[in-house]
C-alpha positions as CSV (number, residue, x, y, z in Angstrom):
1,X,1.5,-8.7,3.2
2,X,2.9,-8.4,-0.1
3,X,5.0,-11.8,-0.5
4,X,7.9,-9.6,-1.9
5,X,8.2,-7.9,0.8
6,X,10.8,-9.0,3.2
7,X,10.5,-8.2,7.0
8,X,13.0,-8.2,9.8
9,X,15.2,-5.9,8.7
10,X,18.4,-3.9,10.5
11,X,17.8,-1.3,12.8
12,X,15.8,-3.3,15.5
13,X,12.8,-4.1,13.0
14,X,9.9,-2.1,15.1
15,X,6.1,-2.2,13.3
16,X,6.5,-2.9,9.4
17,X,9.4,-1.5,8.7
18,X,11.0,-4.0,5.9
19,X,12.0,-4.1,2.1
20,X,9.7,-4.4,-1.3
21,X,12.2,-5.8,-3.7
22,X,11.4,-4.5,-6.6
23,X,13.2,-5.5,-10.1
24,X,13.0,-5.2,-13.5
25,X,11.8,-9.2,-13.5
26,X,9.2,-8.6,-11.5
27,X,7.7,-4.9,-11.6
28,X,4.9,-5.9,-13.2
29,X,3.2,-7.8,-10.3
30,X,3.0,-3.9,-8.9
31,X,0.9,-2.0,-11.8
32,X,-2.4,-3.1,-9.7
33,X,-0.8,0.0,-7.5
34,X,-0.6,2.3,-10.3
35,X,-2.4,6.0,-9.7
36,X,-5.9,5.4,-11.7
37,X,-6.4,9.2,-11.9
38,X,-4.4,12.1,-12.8
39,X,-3.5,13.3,-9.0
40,X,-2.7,11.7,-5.9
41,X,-6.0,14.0,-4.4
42,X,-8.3,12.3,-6.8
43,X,-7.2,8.7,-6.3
44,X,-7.1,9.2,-2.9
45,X,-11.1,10.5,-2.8
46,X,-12.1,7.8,-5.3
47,X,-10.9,5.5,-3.0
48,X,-12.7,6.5,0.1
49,X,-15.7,7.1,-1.7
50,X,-15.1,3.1,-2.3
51,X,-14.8,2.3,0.8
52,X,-16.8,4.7,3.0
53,X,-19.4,2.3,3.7
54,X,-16.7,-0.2,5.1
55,X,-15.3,2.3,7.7
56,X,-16.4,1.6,11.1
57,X,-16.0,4.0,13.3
58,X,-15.5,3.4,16.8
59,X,-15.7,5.6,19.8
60,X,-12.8,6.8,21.9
């Protein structure tokens, strides 16, 4: 977990549901989760195509 992210918020706090506090002091730290292509589609592909070998399946 991202150690700007704050957990436990209002509304019961089920799963991950929580703040990213975000600034002006400290938006750098985030451009690693900058788009490296044009489209979300693309990004999206190139990352599965990077991680395809890492996806176990399981059966259900």
């Amino acid at each position: 977990m991202h150690p700007l992210f704050s957990k436990g918020q209002h509304r019961g706090n089920h799963g991950n549901e929580g703040q990213l506090h975000m600034k002006d002091s400290n938006i750098k730290q985030f451009d690693k989760y900058l788009l490296q292509n044009k489209t979300l589609e693309m990004t999206i592909k190139s990352a599965y195509k990077k991680n395809a070998s890492k996806i176990i399946l399981s059966d259900r």
